[in-house]
C-alpha positions in Angstrom: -7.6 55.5 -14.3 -5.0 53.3 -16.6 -5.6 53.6 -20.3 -5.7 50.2 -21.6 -3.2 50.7 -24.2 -0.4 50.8 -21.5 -0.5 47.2 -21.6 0.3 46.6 -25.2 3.4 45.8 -25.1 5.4 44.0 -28.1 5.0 40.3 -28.1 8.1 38.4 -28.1 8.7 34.6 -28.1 11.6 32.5 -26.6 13.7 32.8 -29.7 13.6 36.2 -29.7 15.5 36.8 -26.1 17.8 34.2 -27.8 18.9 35.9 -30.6 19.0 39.0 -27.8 21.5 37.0 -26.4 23.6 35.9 -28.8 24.0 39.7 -29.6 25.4 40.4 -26.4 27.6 37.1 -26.6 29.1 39.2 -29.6 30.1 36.0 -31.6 30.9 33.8 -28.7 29.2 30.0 -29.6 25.3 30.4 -27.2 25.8 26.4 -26.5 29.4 26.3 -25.1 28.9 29.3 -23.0 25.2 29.1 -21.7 24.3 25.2 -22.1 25.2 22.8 -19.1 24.5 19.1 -19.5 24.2 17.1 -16.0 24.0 13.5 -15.9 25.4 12.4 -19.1 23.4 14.6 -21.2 20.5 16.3 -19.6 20.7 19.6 -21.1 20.4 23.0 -18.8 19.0 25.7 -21.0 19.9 29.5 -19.8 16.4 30.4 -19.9 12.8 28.6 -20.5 9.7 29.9 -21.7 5.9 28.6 -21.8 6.9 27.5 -25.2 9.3 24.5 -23.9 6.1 23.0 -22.1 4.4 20.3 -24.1 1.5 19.9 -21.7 -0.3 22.8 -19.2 1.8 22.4 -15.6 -0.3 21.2 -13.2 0.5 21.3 -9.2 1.2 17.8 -7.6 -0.6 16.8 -4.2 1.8 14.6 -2.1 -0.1 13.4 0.3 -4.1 13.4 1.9 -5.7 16.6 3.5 -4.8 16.9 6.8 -7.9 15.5 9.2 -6.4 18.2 12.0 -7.7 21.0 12.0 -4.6 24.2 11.7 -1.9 21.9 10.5 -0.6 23.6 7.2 -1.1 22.2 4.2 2.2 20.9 3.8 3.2 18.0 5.6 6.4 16.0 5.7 8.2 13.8 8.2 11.7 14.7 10.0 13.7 11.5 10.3 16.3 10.7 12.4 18.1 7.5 12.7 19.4 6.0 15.7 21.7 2.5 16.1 20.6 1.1 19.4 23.1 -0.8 21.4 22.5 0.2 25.0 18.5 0.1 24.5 17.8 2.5 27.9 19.8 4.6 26.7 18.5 4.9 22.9 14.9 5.2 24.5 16.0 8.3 26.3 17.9 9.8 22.9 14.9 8.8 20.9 12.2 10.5 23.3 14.5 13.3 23.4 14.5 13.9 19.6 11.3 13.6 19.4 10.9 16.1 22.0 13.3 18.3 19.9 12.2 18.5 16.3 12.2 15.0 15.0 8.7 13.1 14.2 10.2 9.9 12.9 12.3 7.5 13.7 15.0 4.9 11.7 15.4 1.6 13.8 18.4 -0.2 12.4 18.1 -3.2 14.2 19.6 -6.8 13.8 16.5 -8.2 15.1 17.2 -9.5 18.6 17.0 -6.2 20.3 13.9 -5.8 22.6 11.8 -3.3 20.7 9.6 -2.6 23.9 12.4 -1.0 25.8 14.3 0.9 23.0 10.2 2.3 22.0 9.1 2.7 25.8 6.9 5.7 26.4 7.0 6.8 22.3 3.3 7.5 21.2 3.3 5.5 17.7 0.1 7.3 16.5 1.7 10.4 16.0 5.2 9.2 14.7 6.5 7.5 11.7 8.5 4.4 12.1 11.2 3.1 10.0 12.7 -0.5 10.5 16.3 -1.1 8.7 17.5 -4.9 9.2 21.1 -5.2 10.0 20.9 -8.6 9.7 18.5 -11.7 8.5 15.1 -9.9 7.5 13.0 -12.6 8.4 14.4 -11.9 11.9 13.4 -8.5 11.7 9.9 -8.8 10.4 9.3 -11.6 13.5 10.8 -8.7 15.8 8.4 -6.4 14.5 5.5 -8.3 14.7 6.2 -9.9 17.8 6.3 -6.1 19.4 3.3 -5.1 17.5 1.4 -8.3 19.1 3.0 -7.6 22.8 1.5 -4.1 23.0 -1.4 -5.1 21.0 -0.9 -2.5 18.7 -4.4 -1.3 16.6 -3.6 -1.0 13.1 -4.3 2.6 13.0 -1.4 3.2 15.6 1.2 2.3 13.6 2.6 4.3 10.5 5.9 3.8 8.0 7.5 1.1 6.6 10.5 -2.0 6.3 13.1 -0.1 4.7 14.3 -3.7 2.6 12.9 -5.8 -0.5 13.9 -8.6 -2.2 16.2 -7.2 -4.1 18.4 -5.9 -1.4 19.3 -9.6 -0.6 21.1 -9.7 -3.9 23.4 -6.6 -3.2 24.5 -7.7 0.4 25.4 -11.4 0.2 24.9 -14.8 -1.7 20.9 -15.3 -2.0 18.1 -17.1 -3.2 15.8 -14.2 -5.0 12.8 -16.6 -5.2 12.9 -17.0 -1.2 13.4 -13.0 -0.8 9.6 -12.9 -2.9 8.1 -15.5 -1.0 9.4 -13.7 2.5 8.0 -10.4 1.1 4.4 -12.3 -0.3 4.3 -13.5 3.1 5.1 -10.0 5.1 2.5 -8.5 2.6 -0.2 -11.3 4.5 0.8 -10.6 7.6 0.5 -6.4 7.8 -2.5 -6.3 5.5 -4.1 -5.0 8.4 -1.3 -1.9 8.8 -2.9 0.6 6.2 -0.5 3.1 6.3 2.6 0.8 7.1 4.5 -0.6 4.6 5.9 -4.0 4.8 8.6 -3.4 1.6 10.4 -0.6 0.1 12.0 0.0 -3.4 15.7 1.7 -2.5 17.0 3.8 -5.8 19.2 5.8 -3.1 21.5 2.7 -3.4 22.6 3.7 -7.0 23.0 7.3 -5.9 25.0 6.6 -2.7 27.5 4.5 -5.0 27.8 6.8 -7.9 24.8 6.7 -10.1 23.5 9.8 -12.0 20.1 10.9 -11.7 18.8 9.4 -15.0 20.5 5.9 -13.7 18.6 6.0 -10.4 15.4 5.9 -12.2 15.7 3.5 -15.2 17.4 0.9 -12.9 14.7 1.7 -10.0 12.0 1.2 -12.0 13.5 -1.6 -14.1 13.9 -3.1 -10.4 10.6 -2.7 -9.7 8.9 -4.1 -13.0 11.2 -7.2 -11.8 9.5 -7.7 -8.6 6.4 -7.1 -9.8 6.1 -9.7 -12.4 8.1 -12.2 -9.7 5.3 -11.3 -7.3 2.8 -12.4 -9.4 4.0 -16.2 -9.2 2.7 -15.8 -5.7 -0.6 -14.7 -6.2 0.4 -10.9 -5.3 -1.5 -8.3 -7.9 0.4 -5.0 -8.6 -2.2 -3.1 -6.6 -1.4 -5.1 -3.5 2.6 -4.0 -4.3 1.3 -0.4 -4.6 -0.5 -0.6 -1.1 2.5 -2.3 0.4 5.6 -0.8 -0.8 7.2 2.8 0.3 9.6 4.4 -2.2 13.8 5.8 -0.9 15.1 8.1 -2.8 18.2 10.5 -2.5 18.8 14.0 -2.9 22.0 14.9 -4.5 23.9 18.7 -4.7 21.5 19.7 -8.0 19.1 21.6 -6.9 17.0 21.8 -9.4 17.5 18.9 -11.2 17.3 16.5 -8.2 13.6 18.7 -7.6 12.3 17.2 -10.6 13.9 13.9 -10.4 12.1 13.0 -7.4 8.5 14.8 -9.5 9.2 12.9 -12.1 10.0 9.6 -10.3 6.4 9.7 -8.4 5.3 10.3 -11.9 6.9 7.5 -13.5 5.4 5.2 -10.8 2.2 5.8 -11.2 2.3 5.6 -15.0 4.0 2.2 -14.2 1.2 1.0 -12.1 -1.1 2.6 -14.8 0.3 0.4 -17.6 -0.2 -2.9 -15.0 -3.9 -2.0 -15.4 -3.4 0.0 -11.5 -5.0 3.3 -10.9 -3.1 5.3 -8.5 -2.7 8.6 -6.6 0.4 10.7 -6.7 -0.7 11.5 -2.9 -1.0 7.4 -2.4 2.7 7.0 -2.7 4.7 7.1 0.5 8.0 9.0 -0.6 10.9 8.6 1.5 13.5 10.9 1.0 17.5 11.1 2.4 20.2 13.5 1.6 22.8 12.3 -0.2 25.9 10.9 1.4 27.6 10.6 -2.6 28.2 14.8 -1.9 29.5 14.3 1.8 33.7 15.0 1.9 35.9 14.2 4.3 37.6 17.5 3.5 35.5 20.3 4.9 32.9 19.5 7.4 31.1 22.8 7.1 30.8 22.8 3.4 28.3 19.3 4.3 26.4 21.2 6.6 25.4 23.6 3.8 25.3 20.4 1.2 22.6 19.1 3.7 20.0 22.2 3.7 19.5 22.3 -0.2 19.4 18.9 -0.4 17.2 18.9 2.4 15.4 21.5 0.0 15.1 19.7 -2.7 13.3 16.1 -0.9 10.8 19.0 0.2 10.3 20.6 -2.8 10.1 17.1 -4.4 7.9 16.0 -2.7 9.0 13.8 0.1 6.9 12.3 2.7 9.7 11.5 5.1 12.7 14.0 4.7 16.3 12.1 6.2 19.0 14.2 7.0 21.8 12.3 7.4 25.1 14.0 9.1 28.5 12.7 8.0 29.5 9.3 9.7 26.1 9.0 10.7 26.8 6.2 13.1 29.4 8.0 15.1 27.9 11.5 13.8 28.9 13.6 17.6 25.4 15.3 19.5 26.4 18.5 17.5 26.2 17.0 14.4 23.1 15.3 15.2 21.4 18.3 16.5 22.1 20.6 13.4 21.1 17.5 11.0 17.7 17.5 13.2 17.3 20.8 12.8 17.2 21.5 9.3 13.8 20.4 8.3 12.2 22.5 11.4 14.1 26.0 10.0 12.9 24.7 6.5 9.4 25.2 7.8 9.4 28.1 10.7 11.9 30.3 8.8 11.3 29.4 5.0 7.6 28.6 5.0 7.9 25.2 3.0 4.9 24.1 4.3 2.8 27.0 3.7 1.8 25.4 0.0 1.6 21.5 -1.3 3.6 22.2 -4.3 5.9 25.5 -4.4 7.7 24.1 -7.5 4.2 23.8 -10.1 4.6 26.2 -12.8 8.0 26.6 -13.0 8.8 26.4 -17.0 12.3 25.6 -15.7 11.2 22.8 -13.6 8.1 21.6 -15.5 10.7 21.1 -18.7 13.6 19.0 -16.8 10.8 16.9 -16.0 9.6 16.2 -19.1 13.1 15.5 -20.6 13.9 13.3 -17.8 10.9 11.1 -18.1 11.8 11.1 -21.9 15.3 10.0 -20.8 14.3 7.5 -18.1 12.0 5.5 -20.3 14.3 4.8 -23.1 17.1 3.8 -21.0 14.2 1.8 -19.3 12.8 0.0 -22.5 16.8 -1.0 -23.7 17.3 -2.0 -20.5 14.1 -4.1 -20.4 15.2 -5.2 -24.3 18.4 -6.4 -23.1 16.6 -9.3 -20.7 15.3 -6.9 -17.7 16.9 -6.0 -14.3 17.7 -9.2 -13.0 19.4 -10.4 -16.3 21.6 -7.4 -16.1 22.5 -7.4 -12.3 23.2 -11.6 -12.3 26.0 -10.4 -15.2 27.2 -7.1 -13.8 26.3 -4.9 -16.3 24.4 -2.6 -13.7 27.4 -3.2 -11.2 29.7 -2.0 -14.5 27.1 0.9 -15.4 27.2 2.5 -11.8 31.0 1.9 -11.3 32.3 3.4 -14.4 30.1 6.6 -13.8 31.8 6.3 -10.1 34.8 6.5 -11.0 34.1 9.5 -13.9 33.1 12.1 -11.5 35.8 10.9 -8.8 38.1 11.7 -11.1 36.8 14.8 -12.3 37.2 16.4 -8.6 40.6 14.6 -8.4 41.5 16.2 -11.6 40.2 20.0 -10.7 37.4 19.5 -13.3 34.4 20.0 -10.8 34.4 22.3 -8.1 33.4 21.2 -4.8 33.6 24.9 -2.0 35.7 24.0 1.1 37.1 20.8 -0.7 39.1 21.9 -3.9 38.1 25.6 -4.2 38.4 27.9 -1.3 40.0 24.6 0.4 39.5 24.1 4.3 42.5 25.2 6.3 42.1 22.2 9.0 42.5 19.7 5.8 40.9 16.3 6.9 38.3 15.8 9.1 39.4 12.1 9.5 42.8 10.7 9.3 41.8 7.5 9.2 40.4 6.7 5.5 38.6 3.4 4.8 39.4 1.3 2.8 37.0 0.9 0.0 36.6 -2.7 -1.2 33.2 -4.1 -3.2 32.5 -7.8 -4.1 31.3 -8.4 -7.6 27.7 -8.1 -6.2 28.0 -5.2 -4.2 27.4 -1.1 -4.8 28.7 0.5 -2.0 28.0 4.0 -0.8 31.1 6.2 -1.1 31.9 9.6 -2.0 32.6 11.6 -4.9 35.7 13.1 -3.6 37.3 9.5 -2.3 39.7 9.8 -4.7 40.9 13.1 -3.5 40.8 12.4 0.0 43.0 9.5 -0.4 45.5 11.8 -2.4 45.5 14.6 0.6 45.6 11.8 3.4 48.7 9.9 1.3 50.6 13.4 1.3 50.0 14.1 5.1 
């Protein structure tokens, strides 16, 4: 039998394995050599303790208990996009990936394609569907409803959402915002019926794919968001009818850890958001749809993507994504290689890493728990100046957003142009077949655009110059 004094072990506190530390840095400075700031000042401490938690961690639930019985409890969708142009033949690719590891599906679609063919013989019930105009989106919408009213689809048949909102208008040509809300009030009428389809979707993967830092994605997301809402309201259309109706598209970027609480802490921030609007909401209410990022994707090594994908792919899940997207490089043109390993990493993320075995794997990490609290912390002051400084639409009309996103851009471009960051198989440990595409856009915005791009643009122009 154990005595019980075995287990009295000296107490120690956080600052004591600090000073332990500083002894072994034998005078070196703790901050310069163990600190690492991300994202313009989001500070990475070396270790973390039960002390750096203000609150008790509690474990997030991301969505509803499963109603089938020996399902896991961990759920998530695997996405996979598909451009149709010959519609027999993207109905046979689509029933094939959903044959092979995929359970939802990204339409983008310029609204005069005939849904019934491209969707022939694909069981809606059991799938998610995402619809991406190309086009008009009030052609879209009357595409969509002019299927769901062909096949006389019940509402319960039909689950996912319109990945567009009024503000995407503003970032893709000339446009009238007060039209874009009364398109959305009226799509909001129409799919009332859809439960668990959403009509609208707030995009804060835009600002990543063009450059944006983690903290950035948020304030300006939400700061987006508060805009609609209080435009909505002009048209009779309460915050809890935007909750029911809009699905949320995020991105994962190469941070592990960091981009594992951003997304926490983002489904956090909303529902605090819908709780000051007077809203009660679920965390497991919010339909999260998560892509990986195409900000970290390089031209340089193809290979070093690949591995870019799975912990990004890692961190949606860990998140707490409802719809994981993997997106291969070139998605458009990606080859049947490209698309097969892209498909396939959200299956090995559940058969071979157990991801699903339990809702939350992240709760109770003090590492985790604390980069969630400082980024709240950080997202809602940049969020209140912001809102100080006339609101989202105030700053966008002048550029200031435009200005924000570009100048952080163009910071870390230059910092992998420079040597200053490291990215494996691109400027460290360099790829011996150099470019994977000879033929480098151009990149070109207008004044109201944020294009995605890639961190490593600048480089691949100076390699592709010197060929």
């Amino acid at each position: 039998m154990t005595e019980e004094s075995f287990y009295n072990f000296p107490q120690s506190n956080k600052q004591d394995w600090i000073e332990k530390v500083q002894k072994d840095l034998k005078g070196k400075d703790f901050e310069e050599n163990l600190l690492t700031k991300v994202w313009g000042g989001l500070d990475i401490m070396p270790l973390y303790s039960a002390e750096d938690l203000g609150s008790p961690s509690y474990s997030f639930r991301y969505h509803e208990k499963t109603k089938l019985p020996g399902l896991p409890p961990r759920i998530w969708n695997n996405v996979v996009s598909f451009f149709p142009k010959d519609e027999k033949k993207s109905n046979q690719e689509i029933i094939y990936s959903l044959n092979n590891g995929a359970d939802a599906i990204a339409l983008h679609l310029s609204g005069e394609e005939n849904l019934n063919q491209i969707l022939k013989g694909v069981m809606t019930e059991f799938i998610h569907l995402y619809f991406i105009p190309l086009g008009p989106p009030k052609q879209l919408y009357e595409q969509v409803l002019e299927w769901i009213k062909s096949l006389q689809i019940k509402p319960s048949m039909l689950r996912g959402a319109v990945l567009w909102s009024p503000t995407s208008e503003l970032f893709q040509r000339e446009s009238d915002f007060s039209e874009s809300i009364k398109l959305g009030a009226e799509m909001i009428e129409q799919f009332s019926p859809f439960r668990e389809f959403f009509p609208m979707t707030l995009d804060i993967a835009k600002y990543a794919e063009s450059g944006a830092n983690g903290i950035q994605q948020l304030y300006l997301g939400l700061g987006e968001m508060i805009e609609m809402m209080d435009s909505f309201v002009s048209k009779a259309v309460s915050p809890a009818m935007l909750f029911d109706n809009f699905a949320f598209h995020a991105s994962a970027g190469e941070l592990l850890f960091p981009e594992t609480s951003k997304l926490k802490a983002f489904r956090l921030l909303l529902v605090e958001l819908a709780s000051n609007m007077g809203q009660k909401i679920s965390f497991e209410s919010l339909h999260l749809i998560v892509s990986t990022s195409t900000f970290s994707n390089s031209l340089i090594d193809k290979n070093s993507n690949l591995v870019r994908k799975t912990y990004e792919t890692m961190s949606a899940i860990l998140g707490g994504c409802n719809s994981v997207w993997v997106k291969p490089l070139n998605e458009k043109t990606a080859s049947e290689l490209e698309k097969r390993i892209a498909r396939n990493i959200s299956p090995i993320l559940k058969e071979e890493s157990f991801l699903d075995k339990v809702m939350d794997p992240a709760a109770g990490s003090f590492y985790i728990e604390s980069l969630i609290n400082e980024i709240k912390h950080k997202v809602l002051s940049h969020l209140e100046l912001l809102e100080d400084e006339g609101g989202w639409l105030k700053n966008f009309n002048s550029r200031k957003i435009h200005q924000l996103v570009r100048s952080e851009r163009r910071k870390v471009q230059e910092l992998f142009l420079e040597g200053e960051c490291i990215k494996v198989g691109v400027n460290k440990y360099e790829s011996k077949n150099g470019l994977i595409s000879r033929n480098l856009e151009d990149f070109e915005e207008t004044e109201f655009e944020l294009k995605p791009t890639r961190a490593t643009y600048l480089l691949e122009r100076k390699k592709f110059e010197n060929i």
